[in-house]
C-alpha positions in Angstrom: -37.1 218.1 62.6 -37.4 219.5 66.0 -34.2 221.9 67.6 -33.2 220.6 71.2 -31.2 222.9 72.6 -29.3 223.3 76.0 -30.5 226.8 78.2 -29.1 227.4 81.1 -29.0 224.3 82.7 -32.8 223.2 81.2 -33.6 221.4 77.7 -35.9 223.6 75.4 -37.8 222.1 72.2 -39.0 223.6 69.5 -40.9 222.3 66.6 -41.3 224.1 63.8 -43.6 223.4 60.7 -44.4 225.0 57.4 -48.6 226.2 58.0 -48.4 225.2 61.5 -47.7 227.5 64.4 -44.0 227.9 65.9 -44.3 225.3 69.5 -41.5 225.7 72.4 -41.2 224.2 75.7 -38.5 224.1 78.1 -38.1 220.8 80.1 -35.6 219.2 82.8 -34.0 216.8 80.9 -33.0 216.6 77.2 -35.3 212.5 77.2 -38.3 214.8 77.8 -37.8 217.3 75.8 -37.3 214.7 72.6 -40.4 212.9 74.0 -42.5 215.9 73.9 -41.6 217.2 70.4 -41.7 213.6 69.1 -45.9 213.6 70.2 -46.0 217.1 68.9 -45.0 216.3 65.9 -46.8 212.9 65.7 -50.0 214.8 66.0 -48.9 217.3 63.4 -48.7 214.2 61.2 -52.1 213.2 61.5 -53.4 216.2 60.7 -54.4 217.0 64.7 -53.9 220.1 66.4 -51.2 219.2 69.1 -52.5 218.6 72.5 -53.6 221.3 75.1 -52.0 219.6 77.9 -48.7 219.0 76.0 -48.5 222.0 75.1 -49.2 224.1 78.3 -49.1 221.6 80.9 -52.5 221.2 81.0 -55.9 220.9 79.0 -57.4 224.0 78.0 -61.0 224.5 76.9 -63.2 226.5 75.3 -64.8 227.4 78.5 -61.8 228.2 80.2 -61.3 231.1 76.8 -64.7 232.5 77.4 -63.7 232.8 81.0 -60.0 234.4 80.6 -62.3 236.6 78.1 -64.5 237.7 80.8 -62.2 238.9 83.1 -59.9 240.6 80.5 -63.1 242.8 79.5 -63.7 243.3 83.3 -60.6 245.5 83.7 -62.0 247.9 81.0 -65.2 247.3 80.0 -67.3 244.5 82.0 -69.9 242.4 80.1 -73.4 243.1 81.8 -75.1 240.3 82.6 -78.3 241.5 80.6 -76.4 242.2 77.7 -76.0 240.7 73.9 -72.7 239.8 74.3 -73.2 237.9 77.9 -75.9 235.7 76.1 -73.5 235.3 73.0 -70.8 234.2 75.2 -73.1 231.7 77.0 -74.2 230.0 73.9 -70.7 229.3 72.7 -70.1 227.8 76.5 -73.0 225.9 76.2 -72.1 224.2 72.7 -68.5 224.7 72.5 -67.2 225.0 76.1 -66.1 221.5 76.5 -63.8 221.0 73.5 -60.2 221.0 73.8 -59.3 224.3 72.6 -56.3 223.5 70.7 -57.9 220.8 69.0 -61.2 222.6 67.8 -61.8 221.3 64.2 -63.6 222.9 61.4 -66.7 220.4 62.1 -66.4 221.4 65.8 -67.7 224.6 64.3 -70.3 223.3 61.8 -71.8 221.1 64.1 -72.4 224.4 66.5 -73.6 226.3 63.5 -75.9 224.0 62.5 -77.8 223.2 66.0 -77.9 227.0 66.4 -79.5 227.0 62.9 -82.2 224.5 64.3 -82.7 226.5 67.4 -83.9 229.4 65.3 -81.0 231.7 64.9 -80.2 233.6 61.3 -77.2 233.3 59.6 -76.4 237.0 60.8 -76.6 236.0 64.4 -74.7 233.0 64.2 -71.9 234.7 62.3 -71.7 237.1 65.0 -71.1 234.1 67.5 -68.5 232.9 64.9 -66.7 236.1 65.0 -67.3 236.6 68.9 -65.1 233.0 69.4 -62.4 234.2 66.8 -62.1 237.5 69.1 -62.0 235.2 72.2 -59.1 233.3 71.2 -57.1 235.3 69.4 -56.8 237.7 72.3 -57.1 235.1 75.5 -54.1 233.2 73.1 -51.8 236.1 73.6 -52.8 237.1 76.8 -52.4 233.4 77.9 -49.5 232.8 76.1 -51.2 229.8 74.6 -50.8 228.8 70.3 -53.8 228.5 68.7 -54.6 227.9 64.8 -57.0 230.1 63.3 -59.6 227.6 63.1 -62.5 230.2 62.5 -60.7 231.7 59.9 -60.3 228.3 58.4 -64.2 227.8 58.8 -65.5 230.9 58.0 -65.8 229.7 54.0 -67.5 226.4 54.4 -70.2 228.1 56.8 -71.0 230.9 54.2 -71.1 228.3 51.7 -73.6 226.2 53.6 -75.6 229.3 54.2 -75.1 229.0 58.1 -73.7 232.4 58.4 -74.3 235.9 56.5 -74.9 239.5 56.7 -77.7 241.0 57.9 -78.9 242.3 54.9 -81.6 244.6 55.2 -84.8 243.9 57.0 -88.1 245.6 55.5 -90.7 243.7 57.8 -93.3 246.1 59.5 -96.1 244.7 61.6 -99.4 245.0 59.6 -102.2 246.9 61.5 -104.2 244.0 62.1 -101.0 241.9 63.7 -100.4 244.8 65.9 -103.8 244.9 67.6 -104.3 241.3 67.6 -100.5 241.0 69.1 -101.3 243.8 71.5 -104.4 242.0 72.8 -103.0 238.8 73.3 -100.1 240.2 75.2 -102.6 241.9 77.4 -104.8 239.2 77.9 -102.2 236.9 78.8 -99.1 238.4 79.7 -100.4 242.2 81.3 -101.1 245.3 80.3 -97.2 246.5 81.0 -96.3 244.1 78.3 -98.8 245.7 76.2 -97.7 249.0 76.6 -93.9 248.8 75.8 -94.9 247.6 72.5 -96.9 250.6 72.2 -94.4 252.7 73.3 -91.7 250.6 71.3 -93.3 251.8 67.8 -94.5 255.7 69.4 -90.9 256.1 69.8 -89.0 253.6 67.6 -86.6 252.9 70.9 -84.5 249.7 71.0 -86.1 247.5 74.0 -82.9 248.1 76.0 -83.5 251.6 76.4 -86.9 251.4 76.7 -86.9 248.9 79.9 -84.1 251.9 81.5 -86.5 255.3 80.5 -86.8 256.4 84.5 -89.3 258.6 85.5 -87.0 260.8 86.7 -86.1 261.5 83.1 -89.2 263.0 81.8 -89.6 266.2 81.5 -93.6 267.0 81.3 -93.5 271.2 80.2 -91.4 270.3 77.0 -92.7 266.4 76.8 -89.4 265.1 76.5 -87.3 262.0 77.7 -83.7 261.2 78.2 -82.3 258.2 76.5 -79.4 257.4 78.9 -76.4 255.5 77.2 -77.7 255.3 73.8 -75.7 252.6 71.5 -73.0 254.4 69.4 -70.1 252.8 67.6 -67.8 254.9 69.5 -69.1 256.2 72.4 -72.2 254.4 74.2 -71.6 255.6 77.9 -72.4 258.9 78.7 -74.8 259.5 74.9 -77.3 260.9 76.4 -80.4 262.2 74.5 -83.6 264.1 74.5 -85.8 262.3 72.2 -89.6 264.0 71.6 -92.6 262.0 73.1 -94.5 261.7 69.5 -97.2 259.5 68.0 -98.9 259.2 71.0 -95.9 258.4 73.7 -96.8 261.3 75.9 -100.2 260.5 76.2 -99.4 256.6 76.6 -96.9 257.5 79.7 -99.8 260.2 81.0 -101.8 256.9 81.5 -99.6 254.7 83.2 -100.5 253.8 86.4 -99.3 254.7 89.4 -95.2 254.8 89.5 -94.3 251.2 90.4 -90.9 252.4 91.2 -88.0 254.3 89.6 -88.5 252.6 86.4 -91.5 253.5 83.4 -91.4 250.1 82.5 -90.2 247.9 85.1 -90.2 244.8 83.3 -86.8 242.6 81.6 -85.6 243.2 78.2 -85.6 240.0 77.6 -88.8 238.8 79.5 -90.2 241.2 76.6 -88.9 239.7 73.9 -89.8 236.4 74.9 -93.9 237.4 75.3 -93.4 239.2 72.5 -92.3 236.1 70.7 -95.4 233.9 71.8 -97.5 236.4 70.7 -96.4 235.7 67.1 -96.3 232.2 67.5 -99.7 232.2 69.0 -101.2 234.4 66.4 -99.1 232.6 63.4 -97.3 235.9 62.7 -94.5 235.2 60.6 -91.0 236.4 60.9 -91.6 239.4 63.0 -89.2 240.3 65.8 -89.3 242.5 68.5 -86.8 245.3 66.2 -88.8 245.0 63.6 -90.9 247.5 65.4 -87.9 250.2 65.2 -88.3 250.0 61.7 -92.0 250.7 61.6 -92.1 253.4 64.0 -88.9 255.1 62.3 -91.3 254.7 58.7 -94.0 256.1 60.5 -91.8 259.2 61.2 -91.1 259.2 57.5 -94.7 259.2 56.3 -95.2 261.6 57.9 -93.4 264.2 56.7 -90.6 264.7 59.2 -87.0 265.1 57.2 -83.7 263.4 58.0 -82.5 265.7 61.0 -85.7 265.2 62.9 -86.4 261.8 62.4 -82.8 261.8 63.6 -83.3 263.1 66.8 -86.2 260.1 67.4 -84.4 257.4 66.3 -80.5 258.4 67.5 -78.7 257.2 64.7 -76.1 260.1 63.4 -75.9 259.1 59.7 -78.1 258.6 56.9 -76.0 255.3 56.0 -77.2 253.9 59.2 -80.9 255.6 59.8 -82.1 254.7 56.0 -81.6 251.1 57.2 -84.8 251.6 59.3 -86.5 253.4 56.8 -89.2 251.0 54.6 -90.3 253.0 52.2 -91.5 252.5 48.5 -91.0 254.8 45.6 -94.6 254.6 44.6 -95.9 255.7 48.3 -94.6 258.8 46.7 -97.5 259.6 45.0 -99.7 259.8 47.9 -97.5 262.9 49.3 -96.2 263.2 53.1 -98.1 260.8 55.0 -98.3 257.8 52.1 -100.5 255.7 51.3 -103.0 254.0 53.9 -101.5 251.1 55.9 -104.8 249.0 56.6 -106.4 251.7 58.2 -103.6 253.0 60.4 -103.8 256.1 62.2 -100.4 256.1 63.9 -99.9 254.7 67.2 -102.6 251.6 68.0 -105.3 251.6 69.4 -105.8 250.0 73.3 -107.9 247.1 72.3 
């Protein structure tokens, strides 16, 4: 039974229900106030979130969230444009934006899941757009003053029981020598040689393709063949992580013949522009289930094999524990045998070749 009570001249309602959240409005006149926790309670009834509009004065969607979102972040830490999170935030605009937000159902959710699922996306990324949306509401809710069931929470089961979302388990795809040649052809045949190249220099250094579309020239230094990492990712701390990482495997010599500077930037190209032409490659060559990271794994193995310990492999790859570096490392137990280096790899000598 809703609680109409007289305050200060004003009528406020407020309908409270076991499992539901606590709703309270304050109108002119007690009629409204009755009228408005009649409907709320009506909807409650049928087992319907209560109305946006009824409950703020006007409809709220998802877009309008993942907007309030935006500019929260932009008082302390702006969403780039090129980043994972801008993209994440535009698919959940893009499939949830229009819904009512305080009537987003369960099936509201599957039915995103699932056309992500057919667009190509893993279980790991998907669940990391699931959890994005819970962080999106739960904060633009308070800082909006808005109520909003936990609908993700309530969704989250169903999904891992449908296999739409997951973990990310551990990868242990590397590119076979053969794919890597046939892959760095086609992208240089087809897409240019500076395509080419930042794979090359993707697996001769095992950098993440953010930081290696942002190496600057600037931040070589030629006597001790070194480059700065600016802003490398770090749970805690990714602004100001600097690093000197060690040209190995072939990087020095594959910067040495670049050609002339076309700019500020080693590899003026977009991160995700890469990604994509990496992608066609694949798709043109019928290489299966490779991605773009997969070639962090291989060239942080390659490190491995060939002899370099923890510490320095470290000092490559960035990572600053074992828990998180022996991710990349895809290794067998029986490549012991063949000491340091391993066994052969279809012939590979390191770094590829320039077809």
């Amino acid at each position: 039974m809703a609680s109409i009570i007289q305050v200060k001249g004003s009528w406020r309602a407020l309908v409270r229900r076991k499992g539901h959240p606590t709703f309270c409005q304050t109108f002119p006149t007690q009629a409204q106030a009755k009228a408005w926790a009649r409907q709320i309670e009506a909807d409650i009834d049928r087992g319907e979130a209560p109305k946006a509009e009824l409950v703020m004065g006007k409809r709220v969607l998802v877009s309008d969230l993942l907007a309030a979102y935006r500019r929260l972040r932009a008082k302390s830490r702006p969403i780039a444009d090129d980043s994972n999170e801008h993209y994440m935030l535009k698919a959940l605009d893009k499939g949830l934006g229009s819904l009512d937000a305080a009537r987003l159902q369960v099936a509201d959710l599957v039915g995103y899941c699932e056309a992500r699922s057919e667009g190509g996306a893993g279980p790991y990324t998907i669940n990391m757009d699931i959890g994005k949306l819970g962080t999106v509401m739960r904060l633009t809710a308070a800082h909006l003053k808005l109520q909003l069931r936990d609908v993700v929470g309530e969704a989250r089961p169903l999904l891992k029981h449908m296999g739409l979302i997951g973990g990310g388990g551990m990868r242990e795809r590397r590119p076979t020598e053969d794919e890597l040649v046939a892959i760095l052809k086609w992208l240089e045949d087809n897409r240019g040689r500076i395509y080419a190249d930042a794979v090359r220099f993707a697996v001769a250094t095992a950098m993440r393709r953010g930081e290696i579309v942002r190496v600057m020239w600037a931040d070589v230094d030629p006597k001790k063949r070194l480059l700065l990492v600016r802003d490398r990712k770090d749970p805690r701390q990714k602004l100001g992580n600097d690093q000197w990482v060690p040209l190995l495997n072939g990087a020095w010599e594959l910067l040495q013949a670049q050609p002339e500077p076309r700019g500020d930037l080693i590899f003026p190209v977009h991160e995700q522009t890469l990604s994509k032409y990496f992608k066609q490659a694949c798709d043109a060559l019928s290489v299966p289930d490779l991605h773009f990271h997969d070639l962090r794994h291989d060239g942080i193995s390659k490190l491995f094999e060939q002899g370099f310990d923890i510490p320095r492999v470290a000092l490559v790859s960035g990572h600053k524990s074992w828990n998180n570096l022996k991710r990349y490392a895809n290794l067998k137990p029986e490549d012991l045998h063949h000491g340091p280096g391993g066994p052969p790899r279809d012939g590979d000598p390191g770094t590829p070749p320039r077809p």
